[in-house]
Each structure stands twice: as C-alpha cells, then as structure tokens.
N, C-alpha and C positions, 0 to 999 in steps of 0.2 A: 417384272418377275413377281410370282407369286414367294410371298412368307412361308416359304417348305416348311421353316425349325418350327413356327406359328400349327403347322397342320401335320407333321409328324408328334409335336405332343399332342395335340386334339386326339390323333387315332389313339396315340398309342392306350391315352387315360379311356378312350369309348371302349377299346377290345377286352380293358380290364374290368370295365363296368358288363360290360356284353357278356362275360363266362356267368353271370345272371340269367341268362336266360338261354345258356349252351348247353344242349344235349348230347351225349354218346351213346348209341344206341349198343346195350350189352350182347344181343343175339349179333350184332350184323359187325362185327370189329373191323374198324377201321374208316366205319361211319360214324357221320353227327351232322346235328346242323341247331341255325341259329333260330329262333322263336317256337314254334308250337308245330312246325315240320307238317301243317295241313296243304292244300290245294291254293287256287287262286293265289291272294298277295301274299300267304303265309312263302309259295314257293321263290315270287321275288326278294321278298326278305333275305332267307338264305341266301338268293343269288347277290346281293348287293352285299352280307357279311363276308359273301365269300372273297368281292373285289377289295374290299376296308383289309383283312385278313394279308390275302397275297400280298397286295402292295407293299405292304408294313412287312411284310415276312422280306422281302427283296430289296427296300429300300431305308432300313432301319437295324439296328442292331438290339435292338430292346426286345425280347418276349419271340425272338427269332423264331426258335423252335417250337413254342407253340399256337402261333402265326400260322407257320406253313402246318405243319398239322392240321390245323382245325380247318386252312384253305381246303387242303385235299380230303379230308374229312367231306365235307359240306359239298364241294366239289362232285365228289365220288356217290354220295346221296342224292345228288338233282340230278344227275346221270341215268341212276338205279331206278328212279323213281318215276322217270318219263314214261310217258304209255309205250313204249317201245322197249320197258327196263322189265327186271325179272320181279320186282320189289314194290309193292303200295306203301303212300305216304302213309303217314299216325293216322291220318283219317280214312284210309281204304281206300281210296282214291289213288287215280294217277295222276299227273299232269299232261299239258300240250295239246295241241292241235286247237289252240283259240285265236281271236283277231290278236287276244294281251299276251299272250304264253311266252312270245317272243322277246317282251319287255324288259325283262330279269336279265334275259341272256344277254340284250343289247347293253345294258350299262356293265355289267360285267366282263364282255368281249376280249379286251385286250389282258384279260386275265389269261387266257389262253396261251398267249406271247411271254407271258413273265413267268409262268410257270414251267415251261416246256420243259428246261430242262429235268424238273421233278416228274412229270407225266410218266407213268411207262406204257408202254404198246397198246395196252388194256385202256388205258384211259383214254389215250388218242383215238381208238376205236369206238368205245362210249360215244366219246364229243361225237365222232361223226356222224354217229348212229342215230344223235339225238338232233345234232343241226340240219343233218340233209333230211330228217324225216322234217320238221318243220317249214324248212324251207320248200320241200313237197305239198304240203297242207299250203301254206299260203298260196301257192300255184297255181294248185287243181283243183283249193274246198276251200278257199276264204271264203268264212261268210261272220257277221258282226249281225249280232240280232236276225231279224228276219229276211237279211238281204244279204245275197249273195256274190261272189264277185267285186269287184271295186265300183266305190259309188259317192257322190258327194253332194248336199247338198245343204246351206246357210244358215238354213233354218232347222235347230237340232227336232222341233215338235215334226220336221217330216222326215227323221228317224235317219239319216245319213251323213251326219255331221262326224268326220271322221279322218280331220286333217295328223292327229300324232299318234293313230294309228298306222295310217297311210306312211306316214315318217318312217315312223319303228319299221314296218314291216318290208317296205322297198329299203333301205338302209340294212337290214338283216341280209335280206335274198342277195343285194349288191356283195357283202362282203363274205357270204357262204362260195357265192359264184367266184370269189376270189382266192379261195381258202383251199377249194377242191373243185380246178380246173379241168380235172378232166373227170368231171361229174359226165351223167349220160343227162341230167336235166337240165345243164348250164344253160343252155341258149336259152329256154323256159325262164329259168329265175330273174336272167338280165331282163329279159323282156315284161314280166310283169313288174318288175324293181322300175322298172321304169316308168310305166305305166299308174305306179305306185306314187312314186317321187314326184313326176310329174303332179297329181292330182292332190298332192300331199297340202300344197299351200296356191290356192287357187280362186279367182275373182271372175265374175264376170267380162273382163276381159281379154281372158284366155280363151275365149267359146270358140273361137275360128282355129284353135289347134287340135291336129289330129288324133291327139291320149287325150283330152280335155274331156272331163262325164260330166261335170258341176262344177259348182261355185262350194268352197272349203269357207271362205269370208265373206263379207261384204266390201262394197266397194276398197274403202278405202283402212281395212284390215280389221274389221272388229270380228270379234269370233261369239258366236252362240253357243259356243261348246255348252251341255250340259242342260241349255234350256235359260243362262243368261252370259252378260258379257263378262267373256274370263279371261282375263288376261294372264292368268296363270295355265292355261292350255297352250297361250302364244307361245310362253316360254317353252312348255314341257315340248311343243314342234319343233321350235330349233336347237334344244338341246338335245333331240335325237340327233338332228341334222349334223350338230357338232360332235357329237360322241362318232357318229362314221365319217365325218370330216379328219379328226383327230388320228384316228387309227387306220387312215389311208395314208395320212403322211408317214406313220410310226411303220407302216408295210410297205410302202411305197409302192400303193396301189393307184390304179388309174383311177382318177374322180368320173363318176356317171355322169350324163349330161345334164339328168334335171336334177340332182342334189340342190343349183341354189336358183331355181327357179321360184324368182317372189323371197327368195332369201332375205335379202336386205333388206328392201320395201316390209316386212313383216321387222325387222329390226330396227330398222327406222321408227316404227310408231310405238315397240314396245319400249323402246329407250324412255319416250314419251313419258311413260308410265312405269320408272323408277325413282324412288328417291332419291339427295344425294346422299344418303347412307348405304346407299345400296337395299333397301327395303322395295319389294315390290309397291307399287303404288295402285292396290288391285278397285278400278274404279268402279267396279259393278259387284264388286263383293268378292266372297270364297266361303263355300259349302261344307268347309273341312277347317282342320287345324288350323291358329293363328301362325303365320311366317314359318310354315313347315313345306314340305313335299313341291311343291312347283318354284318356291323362294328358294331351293336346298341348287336346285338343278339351272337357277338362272347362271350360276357361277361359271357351266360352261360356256354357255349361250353365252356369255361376253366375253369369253377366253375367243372364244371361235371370232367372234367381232373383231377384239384386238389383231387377230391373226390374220383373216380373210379379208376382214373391208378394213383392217385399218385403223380401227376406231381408238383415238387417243386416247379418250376417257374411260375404258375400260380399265384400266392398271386401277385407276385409281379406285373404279368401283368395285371390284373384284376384291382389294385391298379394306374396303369399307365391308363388306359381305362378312369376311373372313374376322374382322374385329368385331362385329355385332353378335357371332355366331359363339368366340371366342366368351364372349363378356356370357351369356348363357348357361356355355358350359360350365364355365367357374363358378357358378352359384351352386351349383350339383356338388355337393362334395364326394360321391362317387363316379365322376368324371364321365358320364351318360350326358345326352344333350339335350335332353329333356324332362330329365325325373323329376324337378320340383313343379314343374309349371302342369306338366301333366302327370302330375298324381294319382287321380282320381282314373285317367284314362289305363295307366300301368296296372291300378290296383282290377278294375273294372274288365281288361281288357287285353290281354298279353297278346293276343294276335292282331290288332292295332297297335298298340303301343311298337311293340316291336318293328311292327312296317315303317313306320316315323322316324324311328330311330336309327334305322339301316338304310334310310335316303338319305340324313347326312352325312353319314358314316361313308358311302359309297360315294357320294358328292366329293366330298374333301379328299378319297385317294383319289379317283378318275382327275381331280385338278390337278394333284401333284404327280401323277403321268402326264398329263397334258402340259405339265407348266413347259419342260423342256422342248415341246415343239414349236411353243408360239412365239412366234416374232415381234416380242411389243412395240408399239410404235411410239416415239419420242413424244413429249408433248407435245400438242397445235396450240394455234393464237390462239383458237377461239375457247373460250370456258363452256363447263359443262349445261349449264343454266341457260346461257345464251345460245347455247347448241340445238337443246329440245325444247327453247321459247314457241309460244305462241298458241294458237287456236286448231286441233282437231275437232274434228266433226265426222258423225255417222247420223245420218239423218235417217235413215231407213230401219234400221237397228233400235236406235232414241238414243244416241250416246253424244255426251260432248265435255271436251275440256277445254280449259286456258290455263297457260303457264308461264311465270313468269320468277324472273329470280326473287320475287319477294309471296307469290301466292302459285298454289296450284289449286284448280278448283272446279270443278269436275259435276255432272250430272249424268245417270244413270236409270233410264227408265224401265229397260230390260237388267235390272238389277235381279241376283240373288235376293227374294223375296218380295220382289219387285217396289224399285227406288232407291235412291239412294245417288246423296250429294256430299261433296267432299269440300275445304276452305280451308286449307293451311299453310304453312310455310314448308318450301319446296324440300327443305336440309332433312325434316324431321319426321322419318316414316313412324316413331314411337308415339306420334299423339296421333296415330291415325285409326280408325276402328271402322269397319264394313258395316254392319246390320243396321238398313233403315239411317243409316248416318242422316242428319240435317232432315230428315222425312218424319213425320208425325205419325202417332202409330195411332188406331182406334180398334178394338176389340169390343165383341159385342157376347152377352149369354149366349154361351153355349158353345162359345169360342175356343176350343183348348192348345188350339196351333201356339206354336213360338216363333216370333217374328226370325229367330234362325232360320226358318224353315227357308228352303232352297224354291218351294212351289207351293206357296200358304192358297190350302183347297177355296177359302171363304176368300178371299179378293182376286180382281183382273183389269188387269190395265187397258183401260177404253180405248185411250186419246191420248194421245200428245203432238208437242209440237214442240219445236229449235229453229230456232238461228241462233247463226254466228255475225261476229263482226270485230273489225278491230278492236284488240283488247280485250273481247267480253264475250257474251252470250247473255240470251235471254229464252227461259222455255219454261211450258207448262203442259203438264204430265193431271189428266184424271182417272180415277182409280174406286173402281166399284168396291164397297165393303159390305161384310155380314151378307156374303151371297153361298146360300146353300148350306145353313147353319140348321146342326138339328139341337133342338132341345127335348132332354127326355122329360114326359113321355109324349111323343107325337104330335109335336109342331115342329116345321120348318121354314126357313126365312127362303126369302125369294134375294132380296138385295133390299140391304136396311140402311145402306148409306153412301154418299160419293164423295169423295176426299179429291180434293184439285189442288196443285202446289206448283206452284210459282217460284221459279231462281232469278235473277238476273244479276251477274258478273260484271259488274262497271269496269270501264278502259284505265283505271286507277294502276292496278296491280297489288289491291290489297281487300278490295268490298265486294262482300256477296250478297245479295238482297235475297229476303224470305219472307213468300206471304202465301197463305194455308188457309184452308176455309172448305169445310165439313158440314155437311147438312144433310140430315135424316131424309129416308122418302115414307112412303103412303102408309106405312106400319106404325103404331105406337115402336121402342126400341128400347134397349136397356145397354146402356154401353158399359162394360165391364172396366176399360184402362182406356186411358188418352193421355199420349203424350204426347203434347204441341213438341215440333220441333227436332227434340230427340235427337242429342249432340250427344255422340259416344267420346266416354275419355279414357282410354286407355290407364291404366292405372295398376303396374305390374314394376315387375324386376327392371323394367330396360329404362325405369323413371323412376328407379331407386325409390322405388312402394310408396313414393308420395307425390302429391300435386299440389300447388300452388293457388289459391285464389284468391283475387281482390275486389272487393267491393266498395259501393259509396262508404259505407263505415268500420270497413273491417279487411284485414287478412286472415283466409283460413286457410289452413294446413290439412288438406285432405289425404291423411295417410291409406293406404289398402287396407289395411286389416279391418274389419268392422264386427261387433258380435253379435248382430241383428240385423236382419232386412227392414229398410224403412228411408223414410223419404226427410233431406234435407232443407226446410225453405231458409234460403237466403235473402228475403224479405228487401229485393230492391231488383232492381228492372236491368242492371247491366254488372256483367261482369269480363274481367281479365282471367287469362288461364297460362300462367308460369310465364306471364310477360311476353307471351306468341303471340295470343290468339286472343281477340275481342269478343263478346257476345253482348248485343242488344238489343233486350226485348222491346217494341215500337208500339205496338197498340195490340190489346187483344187479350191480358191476360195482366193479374195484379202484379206477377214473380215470377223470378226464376227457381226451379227447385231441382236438388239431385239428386235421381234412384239408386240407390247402393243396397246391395244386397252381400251376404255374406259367401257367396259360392264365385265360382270365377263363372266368366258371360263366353264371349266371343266363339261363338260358334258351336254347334251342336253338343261338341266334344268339351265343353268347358275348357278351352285353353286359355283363358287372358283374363285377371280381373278388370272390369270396364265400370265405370263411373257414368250414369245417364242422365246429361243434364235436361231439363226439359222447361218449355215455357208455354205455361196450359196443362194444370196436372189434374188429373182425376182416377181414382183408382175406386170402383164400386160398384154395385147397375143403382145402389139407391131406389127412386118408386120408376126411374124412365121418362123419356121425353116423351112430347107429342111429336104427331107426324108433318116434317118437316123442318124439323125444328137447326137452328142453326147451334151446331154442338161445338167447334172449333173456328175460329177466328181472328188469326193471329199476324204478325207482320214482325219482323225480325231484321237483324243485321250483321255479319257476323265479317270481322276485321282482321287477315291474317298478318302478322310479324307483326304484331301492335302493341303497344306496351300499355299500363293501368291510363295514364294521363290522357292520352290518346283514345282510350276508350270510352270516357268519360266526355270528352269532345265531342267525338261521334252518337253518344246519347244527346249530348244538349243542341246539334244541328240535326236532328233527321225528326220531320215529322210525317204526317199522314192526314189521308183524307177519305170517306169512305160513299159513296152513292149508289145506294142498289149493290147489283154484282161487282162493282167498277171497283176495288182499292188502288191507291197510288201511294208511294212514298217518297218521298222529295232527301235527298240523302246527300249530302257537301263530301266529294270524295276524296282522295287523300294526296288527287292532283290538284283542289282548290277547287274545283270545277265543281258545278252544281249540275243534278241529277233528276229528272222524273222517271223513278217507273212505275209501269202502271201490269193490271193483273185482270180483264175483263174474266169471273167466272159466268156470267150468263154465257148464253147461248147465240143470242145474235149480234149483229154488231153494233159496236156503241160510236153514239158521234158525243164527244165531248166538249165543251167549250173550255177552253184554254184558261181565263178568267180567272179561277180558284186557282190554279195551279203556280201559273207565275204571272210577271207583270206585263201587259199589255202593249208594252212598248219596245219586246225584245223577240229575237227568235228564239226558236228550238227544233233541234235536229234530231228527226228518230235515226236512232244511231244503228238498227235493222234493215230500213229502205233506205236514207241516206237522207229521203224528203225534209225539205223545208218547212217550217208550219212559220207563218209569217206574222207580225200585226195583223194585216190585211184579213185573214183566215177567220182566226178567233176558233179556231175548233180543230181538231184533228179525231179520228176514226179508229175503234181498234175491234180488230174481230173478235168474234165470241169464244172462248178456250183458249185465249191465248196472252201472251205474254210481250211487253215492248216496252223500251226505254228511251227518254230523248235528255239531249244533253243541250241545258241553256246556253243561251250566247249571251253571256252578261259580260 
C-alpha cells in the first residue's frame, strides 16, 4: 500500500502553495482556474489542478471547502472554454479537437466519478458535450501533424512516431464508449479505440495482424519518440494504459482487447531502466526538466504493474518515488514541488512552471485513488537487482545496457544530443546527469548550440557499432563535428571534425573502459571548448548541495554554491567521487579538471546544479589547428561502487598502448581477471600481433565472437570503426 498520510500532506501543502498562481475570473462568477488559463499545456494544467483539487476535496478534511470550489471552478472553466463552449480562454482561443486535447481530460477522468455528487445537470451536460465532441474528432478527424488517421512508424524523422498518443486517445474513446452507451457513434469509437490500442505499443512483429499500420518501437522496445531514445515516453504509454486500466476497475468496465497488448514486454524493459530509488534511469537523455513530467507519472505505471502482472517490487519502488519526491518538497518552504530548484523557470515562466507542477500534483492524487484498487503482491524470492540483471541490446536503434547489482552502464548513440554513456551504481539515480554524460564535447567558432540541445544543428552521427556479451558490451559510435557552422561575416564550415568514442563494459560488474580520439579534417579549425570525457555530477538538494572528492593528495569538499564560473584543476590523473564512483584518467591528457559554473545546468530549463568533470580541457579557439590535426586523445576508466583505495588500484594496474588508429588498454578487473580492449579508429581492418599485448605463451578470448587467439596465432584482427575486448587466460 501506498503512504496516503505521506501524500494527503504533499497535496494538501501544494494546493496551499498553488492559490499562487489561482485565478477567479470576476466577469464569469463561479469560474477560475489554475496557471495562466491559455490553450495547449496551459489547458492540461488546470485539468490536472483540477484532479489534485477534487481528490483532496473528497478524501481529506483539510481546506474542504475550498478544494471542491476551486475543483468546480476550474472544472466549470475547461467546460466553458472547449470550442464547443460559449466562452474563449485568457488567450482568445478555444481548446480541443487535437491528437493532445484529450490528455488533460484522461489524467483527470475519474474526477468525474468523485465529484458526481456535486455536478448539477448543467455540468453533466457540459462534460458531455465536451467528451462526445472529442471523442468525434478522434473518430472522424484525427490527424497529429500532417498525417491523417492512425499511423505508426519507429523512426520519429519519418514523422509518425505516436505510441502515447495512440494510448491516450484509444483509452479515451474506450471509456467515453463506456460512459454514454447509447451514444449513436458507440460502435465508431470502440472500433477506432481499437484500432488505437492495438497500434499504441507495437514492434515489427505484429505486421501479420489485421489493425497492425507500423511499428511504434524497435524490436526489442526502445522508442525514438522525439527524435532519440526516451524512455520517459515508455513510461508516459503505460501510464495511460494504467490510468484506463485503473478506472475500469473503479466502474467496472469491461477491459478492451488490445489495452495490454506489448503491455508487459514494454514493462519489462522499462523496469530495466529504473533506479532502485525509484529514479528514472533515462539512458538516452531528457529534453525537458530534470526528474519531472514522465518521472511524476511512472508512479502509475508501477501501480498498474503491481496490480496487473504482479510485479513484487513495485511496492517497494513506488514507496522510494514518493520519499524522493517528499524530501523535494520540504526544501520549499512554501510547500510547492518545485520552487527552489526551479526558480528561474517560475520567475521566467508561469505557463511552464505551472504545467510541472500540476503533473505532480495530479500524479500523487490519481495514486491515492488508485491505491485502493491495487492488489499488491507479497514479496518474491527474487530481489530487485537480480530481477532486471543483465544485458539489453537495441542494435538497430544504437542503444545498450548492462546491469548489475554493483554497476549499471549504459551507451546511447541515438542520445538526446546525440551520445551519451552512463557508469554507476544501480541504488543511486541522484549521481546520475543526461547531457553528453561520459561523451566528450568539442565546439568549434561559431558554434553557439548547447550541448542541451535535443538536435545540435552542427553534428551527425555517421556510424556505430555494438555488441553485447556476457557481462558487458563493447561499442563505438562516430560522430561528424563543426558541420554546417556559419561564422559572421560569410564563411561556412562544411564538417571540421570526427569524434569516435569507444566504451567497453568488462564482465566485472564494476568497469567501464573509455577511449575518445578527435581529429580535424581538410580546413585550418578553431575549436572553441573540449571537453574530454565530460562526467556530469549532479550537485543539487537530493546530495545535500555537496560532493565528496578524493585524490592522490587531497579531499575536497565540493559544495554547490559557487560565485563564479570557472574551471577546477585537480592536478592528478584519478579521482573518487563520495566513495561510489572511480574515475581514471589513462593516457591522453595531464588532469582531471571540473566545470562549475554559477547557474544550475541540466537541461534547457536550468533545473539541477551539475558539476562537469572532465579529462582534456580546453576552453578558447586560441590561433587553431592545422588540418588534420589530432585535437582529442584520450583513454579513460571509470569504476562504479568503488571506494578511494580501490581507485587508486585501478590507476596503478591499467596501462595503454597506442599504434597508428589502433589504442588498447590492458585493465586488471575487479574480478582479478585481466582485460585487453582495444579501439581500431582507422578505417580498415587491423591485423595485430598479440606480442605487445600480453605474453606469448597464453590465450585470449574475444569475449564478442567467443574466438580463441592462441600461441599458435600471434595475431588477431579487428575491423575498422569498431570496438573489441578479449579476456586473458592467465
């Protein structure tokens, strides 16, 4: 069971923070609503104040009376206001008739139910007027951008990526068709609900059923929502799925056929990708607020879990959600759940801020209606860790992880800005930070993008390449830079450089290998910032505003606050980070050094102060390089759950060797076992002789093809762009 007392105070302190930003409109008496009363998200806003509102009016004795007010207030306004109402929002605008319009209404739905008895005639009317016209529209005129009708397809650059639309909207029609049976368009609605549902969560291996249009995922579930992989869309699909899961039990409606079709199989792999704090563990990034909006709504999405398949370890994570969420709030001393950390976005922004703050407002009531339907399921044997152990792979996508109770560690090539690699201990989503994570950044004159950026115009990702394998992986991702760069007045770059970056994940369950290598093409260049490496630290409230670090001669105490932007050198090659997390630098660069800036980082929106460690720092263009020039060089190691001693180790066993394109790094893992990986960035393929590497009288195994390299051999082969690790037999 969900902490009710836990999320009846959260509401009650947010609805007292929220008369902030509540309006009553003086011409229209008996109206109001909550943020800036415009169109679009402005209208889901009020619809989610309005579910936070009722709930709390119904199941709380606190602020009763003006709870249900400001419900039917708000209520009575998104009514009025629909293009079927007599009344334009603040912005002259109507709402409705879009793929999203139906959004608002679906998390708020079972508001309908708790309020009835307050309704009178008029408003029952309203609603209908505004659902069955909606549920028309989806019908007879869905259309999402320039396509019309239902349509799906994997790839979002071919413009129909549209799995939690498809959700909301078949999950609307199902329960309109339920609400008002003897509609004249019922059979209509069931039937595109369907058709809906069905297409909602869909893989190429649905093609031989008859609703089937496209593929929603890739094979084995990764989603391109957005233009990379988001595992915060995964969520946002099934916590539709669960919000009309929840409110068919609560009506005792018949469940549609395809509701969980790819249901679990899409839970199954998002589980994959949670902390066990209950942090999403978003491995390709997020283009939006840090731990808001898609993290607010996983809380269903594992309520449904517990309830539907079962799943033991929901209680527990649902229970970690709700204390992470908590510990937030309290730092607000106006009981909002966001005010300090997004400051600048409230002061900046009242019709964002306010939509952020009405998805977990609306989150934490829809739980505490939902708590009482789910049926939690008892502990199992198994732990959670050893649950969602092991090796996914999307090989067509670029996506791979490995997880383990001591490391999760993750590669992203279809990344949010594209790249981005993750190495830490599986417990702790607060040392985890998205942008360029583990990926080296290089900026060139004339550059003005922020590696935030969701689709950075000046680079494109060529090439890559993954395997998996027991334990591990190994992959390398190349990545065109300074392409299509204007400088004023009237030059433009064609592509001034190719970044190649090599991971390989040892069968350890604790080392991630990193090796990076940059080199100008045919143009003189001027590189503005390089950062080898580029390890984000998180460095905010949920890590009590300070970080830990240890070096060969020193601990430093890196608290948040800082009153200047400017770069830290820590004047030695390896560091500890708060006793998790190792980092060392192996060849390529004097130091480690780290970017601190006085403003908060993490995404567009400045939500999170982020600490940027880096190893290979250069901030300037200086006079430029010549052409070709090799401008990044680096090889790395990064140890998660590791303590200072330990890291210190792992600096004095890991060497390097380097010929031509070829790097390798010889690495003693934290199973004893000894390691070669090797990084070909040429182009064709290398035959190597074994010799330098290890000794002549032993095997090694590429732990990718399985192959033997024997005495006998003396040489083994690796292709050009790619990436491969072999595991000595000593």
């Amino acid at each position: 069971m969900l902490d009710t007392r836990l999320c009846l105070k959260s509401l009650s302190r947010w609805l007292k923070a929220a008369q902030t930003n509540w309006v009553d409109l003086p011409d229209h008496p008996g109206l109001g609503f909550y943020g800036t009363g415009y169109n679009t998200w402005a209208v889901q806003t009020n619809q989610k104040f309005i579910a936070a509102a009722a709930t709390m009016a119904v199941m709380d004795d606190r602020d009763t009376e003006r709870n249900l007010k400001q419900a039917l207030s708000a209520l009575r306004y998104c009514l009025a206001t629909h293009k079927t109402g007599p009344m334009p929002l603040t912005d002259g605008s109507r709402w409705g008739h879009t793929w999203i319009s139906v959004l608002g209404l679906e998390r708020m739905m079972y508001v309908f139910k708790l309020l009835e008895d307050y309704l009178s005639e008029e408003d029952q009317a309203d609603a209908k007027r505004v659902l069955t016209s909606e549920a028309d529209w989806i019908t007879y005129h869905l259309e999402r951008g320039s396509a019309k009708g239902v349509h799906a397809s994997k790839w979002n650059k071919d413009g129909n990526n549209d799995p939690e639309s498809h959700m909301w909207n078949g999950s609307f029609l199902w329960r309109i068709a339920q609400m008002y049976p003897e509609h004249e368009n019922k059979a209509d609605w069931i039937k595109q609900s369907n058709l809906l549902l069905f297409n909602a969560i869909t893989t190429e291996a649905d093609a031989d059923h008859e609703l089937y249009v496209g593929p929603q995922f890739f094979e084995n579930y990764a989603l391109d929502h957005h233009g990379y992989m988001n595992v915060g869309y995964m969520v946002i699909t099934l916590s539709n799925a669960a919000m009309l899961y929840f409110d068919l039990k609560h009506n005792d409606w018949p469940m549609p056929e395809h509701l969980k079709h790819n249901l679990e199989n899409l839970w199954r792999v998002t589980k994959k990708m949670i902390f066990a704090d209950g942090r999403l563990a978003r491995i390709g990034g997020d283009s939006r607020v840090r731990y808001a909006y898609c993290q607010e709504y996983l809380l269903h999405s594992m309520m449904m879990a517990a309830d539907l398949f079962g799943d033991t370890h929901a209680t527990y994570l649902c229970a970690s959600q709700l204390q992470t969420l908590a510990k937030e709030q309290n730092t607000n001393t106006d009981g909002s759940y966001y005010g300090l950390r997004l400051d600048s976005l409230k002061k900046s922004s009242p019709y964002y801020y306010t939509r952020i703050e009405s998805d977990r407002a609306c989150a934490v009531a829809a739980a505490m209606h939902y708590n009482s339907l789910v049926k939690w399921p008892s502990s199992g044997t198994l732990d959670f860790e050893s649950d969602v152990a092991g090796l996914w792979i999307e090989k067509e996508h670029g996506d791979v992880l490995h997880r383990s109770p001591t490391r999760f560690a993750s590669v992203s090539w279809h990344a949010s800005g594209l790249g981005q690699a993750m190495c830490q201990p599986p417990d702790d989503g607060n040392i985890a930070e998205w942008s360029s994570n583990l990926c080296s950044v290089v900026k060139f004159m004339g550059d003005k993008t922020d590696i935030q950026e969701l689709h950075p115009p000046h680079r494109d990702l060529e090439h890559f390449q993954i395997d998996g394998f027991e334990g591990g992986f190994a992959t390398l991702g190349r990545i065109r830079e300074g392409v299509n760069i204007e400088v004023k007045e009237g030059w433009r770059s064609t592509q001034l450089a190719t970044l190649q970056q090599a991971f390989i994940a040892l069968p350890d369950g604790q080392t991630l290998i990193g090796m990076h290598h940059c080199r100008t093409g045919e143009s003189r260049s001027y590189p503005t910032l390089i950062q080898g490496m580029h390890l984000n630290l998180p460095n905010d409230l949920y890590n009590g505003y300070q970080r830990t670090l240890s070096t060969p001669e020193d601990q430093l105490t890196l608290a948040t606050e800082t009153r200047h932007d400017h770069v830290v050198d820590l004047n030695c090659t390896w560091v500890n980070i708060d006793h998790r997390i190792g980092v060392v630098g192996v060849y390529g660069a004097n130091q480690l050094c780290i970017d601190r800036t006085i403003k908060r980082r993490g995404g567009p929106y400045q939500s999170l102060h982020v600490d940027e460690l880096c190893y290979g720092y250069q901030n300037g263009a200086d006079n430029g390089v010549s052409p070709y020039s090799m401008i990044l060089d680096i090889g790395f190691v990064i140890g998660s759950n590791i303590n200072t001693q330990d890291t210190q180790e792992l600096a004095k066993k890991t060497t390097h060797k380097t010929d031509g394109d070829l790097r390798t790094m010889q690495v003693l893992g934290a199973d004893g076992r000894m390691y070669v990986a090797c990084a070909n960035f040429g182009v064709g393929t290398r035959t190597v002789p074994t010799g330098p590497f290890w000794p002549s009288t032993i095997d090694a195994i590429n732990l990718v093809t399985g192959e033997k390299v024997t005495p006998d051999d003396r040489s083994f082969t690796i292709p050009g762009s790619s990436a491969a690790v072999y595991l000595l037999d000593m």
